[in-house]
C-alpha positions in Angstrom: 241.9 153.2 288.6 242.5 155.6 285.9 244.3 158.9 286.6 242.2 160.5 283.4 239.4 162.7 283.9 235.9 161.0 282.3 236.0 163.6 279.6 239.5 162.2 278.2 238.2 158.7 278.7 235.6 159.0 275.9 237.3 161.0 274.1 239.8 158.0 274.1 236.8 155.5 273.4 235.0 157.6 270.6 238.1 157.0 268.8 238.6 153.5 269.9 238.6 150.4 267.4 236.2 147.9 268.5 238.9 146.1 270.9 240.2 149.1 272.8 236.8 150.7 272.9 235.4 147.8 275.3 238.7 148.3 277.4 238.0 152.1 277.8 234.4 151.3 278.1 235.2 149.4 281.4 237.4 152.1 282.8 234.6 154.5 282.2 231.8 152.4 284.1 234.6 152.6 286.8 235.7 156.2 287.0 234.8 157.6 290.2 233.8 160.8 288.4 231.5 159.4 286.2 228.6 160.1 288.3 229.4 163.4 288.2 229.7 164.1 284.7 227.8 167.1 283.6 226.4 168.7 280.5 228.4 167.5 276.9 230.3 164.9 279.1 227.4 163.5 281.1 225.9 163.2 276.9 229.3 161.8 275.2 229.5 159.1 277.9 225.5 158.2 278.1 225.9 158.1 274.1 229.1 155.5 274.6 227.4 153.3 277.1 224.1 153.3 275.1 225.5 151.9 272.4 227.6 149.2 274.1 224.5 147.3 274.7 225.3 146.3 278.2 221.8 146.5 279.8 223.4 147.2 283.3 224.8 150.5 281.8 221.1 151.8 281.4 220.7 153.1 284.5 223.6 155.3 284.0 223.0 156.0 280.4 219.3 157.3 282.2 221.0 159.4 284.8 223.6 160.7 282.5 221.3 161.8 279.6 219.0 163.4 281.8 222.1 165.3 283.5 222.8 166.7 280.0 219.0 167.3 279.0 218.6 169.4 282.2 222.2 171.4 280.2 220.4 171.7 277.3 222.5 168.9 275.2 220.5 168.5 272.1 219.6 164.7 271.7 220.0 163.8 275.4 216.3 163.8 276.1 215.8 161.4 273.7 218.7 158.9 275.2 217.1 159.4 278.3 214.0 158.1 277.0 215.0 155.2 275.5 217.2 154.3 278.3 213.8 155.3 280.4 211.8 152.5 278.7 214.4 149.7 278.1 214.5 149.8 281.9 210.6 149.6 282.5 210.5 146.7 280.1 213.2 144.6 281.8 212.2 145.3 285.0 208.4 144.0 283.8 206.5 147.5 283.8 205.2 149.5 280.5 207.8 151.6 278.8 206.8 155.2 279.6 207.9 156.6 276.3 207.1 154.6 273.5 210.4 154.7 272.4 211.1 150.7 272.4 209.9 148.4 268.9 210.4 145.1 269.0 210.5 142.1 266.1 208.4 139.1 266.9 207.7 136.3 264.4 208.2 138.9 261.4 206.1 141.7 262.3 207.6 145.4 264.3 205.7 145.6 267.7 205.6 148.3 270.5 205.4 146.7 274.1 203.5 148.4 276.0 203.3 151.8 276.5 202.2 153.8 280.0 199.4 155.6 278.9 199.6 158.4 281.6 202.5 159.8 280.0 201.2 162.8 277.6 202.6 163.3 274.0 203.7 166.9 275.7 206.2 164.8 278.2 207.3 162.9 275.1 207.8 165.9 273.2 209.6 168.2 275.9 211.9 165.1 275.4 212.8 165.1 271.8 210.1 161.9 271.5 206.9 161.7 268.8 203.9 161.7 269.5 202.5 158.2 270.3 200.6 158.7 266.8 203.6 158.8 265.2 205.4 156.0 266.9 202.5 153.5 266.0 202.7 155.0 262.3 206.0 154.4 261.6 205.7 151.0 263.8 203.2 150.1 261.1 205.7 151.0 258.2 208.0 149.0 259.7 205.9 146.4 259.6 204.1 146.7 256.5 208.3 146.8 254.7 209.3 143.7 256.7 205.9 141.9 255.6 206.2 142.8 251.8 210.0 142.2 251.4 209.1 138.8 253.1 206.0 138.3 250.2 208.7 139.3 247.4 211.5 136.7 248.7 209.2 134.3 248.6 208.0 134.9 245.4 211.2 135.4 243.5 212.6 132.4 245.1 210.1 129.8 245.9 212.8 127.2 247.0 
């Protein structure tokens, strides 16, 4: 077990290279104080372990980014919600937030989306309205689709 605090630990990973990082990252999912970590610590570790890509760190990244919404950390809420959904969808239920875009067979689409959660619940987290997430879903889309027409144009082979 690590005798440094969980603050000093991401300090150390933000830092990291790539191969150090994953070491620090594993020291961090084992702190005994990470559960505890409040406001800009509970946010600088959620902000590590959501970009790791482990899928068993979302339920801390959740916990933590909420901690640090509830302190006011700008951009928290927003972890929190994508951390939020990720979870619903690999667990089988809709996401509750919107948050989550997927690719399938060339085209940007939204899984589905818990209707009973208001665009004021997204917003009081940092999320867009629903609207919004479906217009820039169908950007998304619409680029990927045309980029695909003009590579198959300019290079038939």
């Amino acid at each position: 077990m690590s005798e440094r605090d969980v603050a000093a630990l991401v300090t150390a990973a933000e830092s990291a290279d790539e191969n150090d990082r994953f070491d620090l990252l594993h020291e961090l999912r084992e702190h005994q104080d990470l559960e505890s970590a409040q406001g800009i610590d509970a946010y600088r570790a959620a902000r590590l372990l959501a970009a790791s890509g482990d899928p068993s760190d979302l339920p801390a990244v959740a916990r933590l980014s909420l901690e640090a919404h509830q302190a006011e950390i700008d951009g928290a809420g927003l972890i929190h919600a994508e951390a939020s959904d990720k979870i619903a969808l690999y667990t089988g239920r809709p996401q509750l937030y919107g948050t989550v875009m997927l690719e399938h067979q060339g085209d940007i689409v939204q899984p589905p989306v818990d209707n009973r959660v208001s665009d004021n619940e997204r917003a009081e987290l940092g999320v867009p309205p629903l609207d919004e997430l479906h217009r820039r879903m169908t950007s998304l889309s619409l680029k990927l689709a045309t980029d695909r027409a003009c590579l198959l144009y300019t290079s038939p082979s």
